[in-house]
N, C-alpha and C positions, 0 to 999 in steps of 0.2 A: 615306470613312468609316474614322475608328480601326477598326485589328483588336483583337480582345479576347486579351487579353493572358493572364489567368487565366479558366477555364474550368475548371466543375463541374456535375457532375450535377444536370439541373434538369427533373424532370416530377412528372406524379401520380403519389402513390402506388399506386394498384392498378394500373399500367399499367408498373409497375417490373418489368422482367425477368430470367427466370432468371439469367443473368450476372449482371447489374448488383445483383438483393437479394444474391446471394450472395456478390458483393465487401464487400458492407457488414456482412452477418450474420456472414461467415465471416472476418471478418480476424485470422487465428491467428500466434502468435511460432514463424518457422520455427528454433526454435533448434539443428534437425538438421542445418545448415547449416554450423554454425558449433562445430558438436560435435567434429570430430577435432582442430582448435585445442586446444578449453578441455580435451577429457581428454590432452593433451601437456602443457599449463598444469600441471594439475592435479599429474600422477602426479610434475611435475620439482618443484613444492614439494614436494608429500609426501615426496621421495628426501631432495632438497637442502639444505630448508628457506631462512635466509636469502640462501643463495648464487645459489637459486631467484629468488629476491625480488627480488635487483641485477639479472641477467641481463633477467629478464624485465619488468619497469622499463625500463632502460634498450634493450631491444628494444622497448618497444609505448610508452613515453614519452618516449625519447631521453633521458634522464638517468640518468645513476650516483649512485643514491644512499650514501652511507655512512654515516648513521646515520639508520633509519626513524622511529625513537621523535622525536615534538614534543617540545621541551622548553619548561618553564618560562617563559626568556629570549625564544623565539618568540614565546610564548605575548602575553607583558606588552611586547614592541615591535610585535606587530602590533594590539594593543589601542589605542597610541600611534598608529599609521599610521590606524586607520579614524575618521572623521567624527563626532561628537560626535550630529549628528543621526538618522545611519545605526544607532549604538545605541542610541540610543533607541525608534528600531521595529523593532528587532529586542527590545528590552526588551518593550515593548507585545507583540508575539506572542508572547514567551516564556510572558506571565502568563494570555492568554488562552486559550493551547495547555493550559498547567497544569492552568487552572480547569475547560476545557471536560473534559480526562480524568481529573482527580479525582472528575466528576461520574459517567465510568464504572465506578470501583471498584466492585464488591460488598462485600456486610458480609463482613467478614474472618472471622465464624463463625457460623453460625447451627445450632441444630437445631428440629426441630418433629416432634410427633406424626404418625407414619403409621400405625397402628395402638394399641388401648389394649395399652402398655406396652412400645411398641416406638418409638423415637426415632432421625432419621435428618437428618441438616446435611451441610456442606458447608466446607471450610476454603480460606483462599486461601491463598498459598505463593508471594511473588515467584521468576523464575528468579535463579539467582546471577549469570548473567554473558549478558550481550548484543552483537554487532554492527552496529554502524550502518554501511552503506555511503552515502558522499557522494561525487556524480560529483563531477567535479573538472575540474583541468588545462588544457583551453582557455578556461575558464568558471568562475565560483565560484559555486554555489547552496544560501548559508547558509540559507536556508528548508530544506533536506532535513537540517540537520544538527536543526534545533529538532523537525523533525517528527518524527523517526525517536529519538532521544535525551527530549528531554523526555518521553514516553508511558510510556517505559522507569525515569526514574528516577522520574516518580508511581507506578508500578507497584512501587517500591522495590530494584529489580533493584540490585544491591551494585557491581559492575564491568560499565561500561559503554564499547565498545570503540567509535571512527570512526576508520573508515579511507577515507582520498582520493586520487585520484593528487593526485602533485606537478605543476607546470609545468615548463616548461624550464631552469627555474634552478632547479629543487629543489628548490624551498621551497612550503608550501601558504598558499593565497590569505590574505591578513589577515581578511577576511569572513567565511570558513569557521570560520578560529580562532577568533576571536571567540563565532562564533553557538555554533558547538560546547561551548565554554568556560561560555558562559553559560545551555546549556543543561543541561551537567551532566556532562559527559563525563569520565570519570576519565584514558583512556589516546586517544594520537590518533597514527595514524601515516599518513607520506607513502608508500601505497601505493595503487595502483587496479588495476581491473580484476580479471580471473580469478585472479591471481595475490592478490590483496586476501581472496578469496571463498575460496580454498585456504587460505591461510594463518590466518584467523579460524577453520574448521574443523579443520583437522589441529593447528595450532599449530606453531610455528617457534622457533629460540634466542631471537627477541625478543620472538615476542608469540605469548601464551598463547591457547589454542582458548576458542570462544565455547557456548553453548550454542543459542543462533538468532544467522540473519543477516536482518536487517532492509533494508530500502531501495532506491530507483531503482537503476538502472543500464543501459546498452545492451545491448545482444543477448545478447553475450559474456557479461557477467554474470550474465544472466536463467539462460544456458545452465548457469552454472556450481553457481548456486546449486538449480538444478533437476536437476543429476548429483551434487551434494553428500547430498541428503538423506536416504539413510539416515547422513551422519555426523551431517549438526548440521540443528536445522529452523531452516525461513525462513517468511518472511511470506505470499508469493505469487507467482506468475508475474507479470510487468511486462511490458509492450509499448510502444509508441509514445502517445501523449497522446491523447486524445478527447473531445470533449463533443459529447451532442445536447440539443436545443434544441426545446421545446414552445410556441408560439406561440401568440395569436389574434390580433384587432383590435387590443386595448389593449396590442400591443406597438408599438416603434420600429425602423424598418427601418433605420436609424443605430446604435441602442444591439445590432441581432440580429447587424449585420456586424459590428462590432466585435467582437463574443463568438468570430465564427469563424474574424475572421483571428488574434484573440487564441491562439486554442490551435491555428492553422495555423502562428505562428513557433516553437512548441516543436523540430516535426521534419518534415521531408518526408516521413515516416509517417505524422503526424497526422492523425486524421481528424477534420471538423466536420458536420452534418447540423443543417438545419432542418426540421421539419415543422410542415407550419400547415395550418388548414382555412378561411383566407384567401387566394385566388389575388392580392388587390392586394398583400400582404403580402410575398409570394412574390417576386412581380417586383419590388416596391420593393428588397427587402434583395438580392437577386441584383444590382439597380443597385449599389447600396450594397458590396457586398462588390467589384463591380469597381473602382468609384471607391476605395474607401481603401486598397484592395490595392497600387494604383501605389506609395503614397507610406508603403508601412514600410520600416524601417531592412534587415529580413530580406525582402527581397522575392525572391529565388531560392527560397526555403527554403519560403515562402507561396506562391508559385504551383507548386510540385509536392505542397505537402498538400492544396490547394485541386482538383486536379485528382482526388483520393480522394475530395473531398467532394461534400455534396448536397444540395440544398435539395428538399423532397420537400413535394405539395400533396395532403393527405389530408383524403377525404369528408367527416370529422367528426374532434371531439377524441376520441372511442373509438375511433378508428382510429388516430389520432397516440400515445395510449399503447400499446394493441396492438402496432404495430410499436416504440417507445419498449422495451416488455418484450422482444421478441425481442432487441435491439438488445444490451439490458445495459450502458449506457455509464455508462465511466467516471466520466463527469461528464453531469449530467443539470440542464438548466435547463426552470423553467416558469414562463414570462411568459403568465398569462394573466387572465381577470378574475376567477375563484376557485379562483386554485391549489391550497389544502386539499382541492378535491373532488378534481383531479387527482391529487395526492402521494396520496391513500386508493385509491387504484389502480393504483400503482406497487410494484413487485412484484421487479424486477431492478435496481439503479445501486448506483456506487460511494456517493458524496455525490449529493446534492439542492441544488438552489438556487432558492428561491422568489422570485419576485416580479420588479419591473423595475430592483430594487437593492440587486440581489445575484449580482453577476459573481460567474465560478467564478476571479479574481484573490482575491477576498477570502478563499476558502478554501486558496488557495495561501499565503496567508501570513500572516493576520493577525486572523481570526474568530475561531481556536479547534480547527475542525475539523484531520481531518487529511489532507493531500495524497498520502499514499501508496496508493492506490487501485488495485481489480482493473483492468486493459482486456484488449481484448482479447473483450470478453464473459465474461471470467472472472468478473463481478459476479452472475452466475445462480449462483455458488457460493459465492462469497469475499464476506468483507466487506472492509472496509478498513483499516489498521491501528489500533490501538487499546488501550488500557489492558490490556484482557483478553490480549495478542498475549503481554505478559511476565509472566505468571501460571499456576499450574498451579491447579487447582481439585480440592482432594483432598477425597473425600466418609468420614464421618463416620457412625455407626451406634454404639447402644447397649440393648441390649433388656433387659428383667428377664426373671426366670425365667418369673413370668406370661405376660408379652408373648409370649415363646418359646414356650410351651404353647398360645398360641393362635394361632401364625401354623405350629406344627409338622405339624398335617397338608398345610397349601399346599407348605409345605417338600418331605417327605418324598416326596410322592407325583408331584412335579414331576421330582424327583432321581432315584428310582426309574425314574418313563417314561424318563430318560435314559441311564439304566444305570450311574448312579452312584449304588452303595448305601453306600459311605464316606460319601459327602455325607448320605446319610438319616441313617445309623446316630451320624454327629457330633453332629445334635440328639438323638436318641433319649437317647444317653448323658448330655446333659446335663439328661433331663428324667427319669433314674432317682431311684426315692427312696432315698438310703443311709442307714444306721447313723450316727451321731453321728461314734465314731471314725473312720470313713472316707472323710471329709468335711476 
């Protein structure tokens, strides 16, 4: 008999043991690891600026770069190099990323009655100026540039910054240029990593400070941008890829393995889980994941995420979303025969994906949604990026003299319990009666 090749967690749920739930519940970014690095990274852009930028480049990418800033020229021969068909769906997901977070905007002003003669809205306020980080360098992932960029310039955000590493020649991928280009990107530089994440915050001779940084990146990143933030804000903490997966009957144990070796080639961190309250389900797609596992492209990569993951056989579907909520995953699929009751009790995920056709591939790139997402279980707090990410939300107030006279005693005697009698005495005086003249 073949030996099994790839091997995952595969029991009942209530008989999941302390280790073992706690591998899954608790898979946290140790970026304390990786912390004495990024604050060397760090402190040497902030001293050095771009001198920073060559050194450390060509340390963590083996190239020298000497001039960071994309140009123009780049810009219009690597438009030449990519595929006629390749933009075109990169077009199609530009338009539907667009439409999908124009549909998040709020009204740019409103007010409404909270009291009679007191009125109180709310105003929006794109930021000036954004960063997009786009992993790069061994790999090109122009889906991270539409994601992270297009949100940003619906949001109206004025200067919009991506930065990538280079590859070994120096230059960033045509793919990248392209997606970024046409997703809006004013400024684009060949730079990555911690030194990427410094330099958008502090700012350097080349490239001016951001106001957030946006986007994927590895550990190192995560770290960077998570010891940046009292300079510039970011989106969220990033981890390794995830999706779990809500099952019954009326799934396919073809279409469930697919789904987990799909997010097992992101990273050997990856994690995939299935839960179903279908035991034949269970063992079919566990066949299943072993059979197609042999024959992907990443198969090293897939059989150490797969060794994180689980296929997990729970009592009932309130059992499968109960642990489903603890879980907070990233990416949250549910194949079942009425997913709407399920999603109405879904409480923790990044994105949702209903039904038996709707891979979490189509939210990576080409629905609408967006793929930049908490893991980690950061989804119990974070949402995921969004229209609202490049906005401030400034609120708004205008009362009459009336209004004021009837909201002055909540006022005063609130301000007073606090021992701030300036704050009482500020209404008091505006609600004295003067003289003509003195008015």
């Amino acid at each position: 008999m073949e030996k099994e090749l790839f091997v995952l967690l595969f029991k009942k749920l209530s008989e999941l043991g302390e280790e073992e739930g706690s591998a899954l519940l608790s898979r946290g970014i140790d970026v304390q690891s990786v912390m004495p690095t990024v604050v060397e990274i760090v402190n040497d852009v902030q001293e050095r600026g771009d001198r920073a930028l060559c050194d450390q480049t060509e340390r963590f990418d083996g190239v020298r770069v000497g001039r960071f800033r994309v140009g123009e020229d780049e810009i219009e021969k690597a438009d030449e190099e990519v595929p006629e068909k390749l933009k075109k769906a990169l077009e199609i997901a530009v338009e539907n990323i667009a439409a999908f977070h124009h549909q998040q905007l709020d009204r740019d002003l409103w007010m409404t009655q909270t009291s009679p003669g007191a009125m109180a809205g709310q105003m929006i306020v794109p930021l000036d100026s954004a960063g997009a980080y786009v992993p790069g360098g061994r790999a090109a992932y122009p889906s991270s540039a539409l994601m992270t960029v297009v949100p940003a310039k619906v949001a109206g955000v004025e200067r919009v910054v991506v930065c990538t590493p280079p590859g070994k020649d120096g230059k960033v991928s045509s793919i990248t240029l392209v997606a970024a280009q046409m997703a809006g990107a004013d400024e684009i530089y060949r730079v990555g990593g911690v030194q990427a994440v410094a330099a958008m915050a502090f700012g350097t001779e080349t490239i001016r400070p951001v106001q957030k940084i946006v986007g994927p990146g590895n550990i190192y990143v995560t770290a960077a941008k998570l010891l940046l933030r009292s300079t510039v804000e970011i989106d969220m903490p990033a981890g390794p890829s995830e999706v779990l997966i809500i099952a019954d009957y009326t799934a396919e144990p073809e279409v469930l393995a697919s789904d987990m070796i799909a997010q097992a080639e992101h990273d050997p961190q990856s994690i995939s889980v299935l839960v179903t309250d279908d035991e034949d389900l269970a063992i079919a797609t566990k066949v299943e994941v072993e059979k197609q596992a042999k024959e992907v492209a990443r198969r090293e990569i897939v059989k150490k995420s797969l060794a994180k993951s689980a296929i997990l056989k729970a009592g009932s579907t309130e059992e499968a979303i109960g642990f489903s909520n603890s879980f907070a995953p990233e990416h949250l699929e549910i194949i079942v025969r009425d997913p709407m009751t399920v999603l109405r009790q879904i409480r923790s995920a990044g994105s949702v994906f209903l039904g038996p056709y709707t891979p979490v591939a189509a939210g990576d790139y080409a629905s609408g949604t967006n793929h930049v997402l908490p893991t980690s279980g950061y989804a119990r707090v974070f949402s995921g990026l969004n229209a609202d990410a490049f906005v401030k939300k400034i609120t708004v107030q205008q009362i009459s003299k009336d209004g004021l006279r009837l909201l002055s005693d909540a006022i005063t005697v609130i301000a007073e319990a606090e021992g701030l009698a300036a704050h009482a005495e500020s209404v008091r005086k505006r609600l004295v009666e003067r003289k003509p003249e003195n008015l």
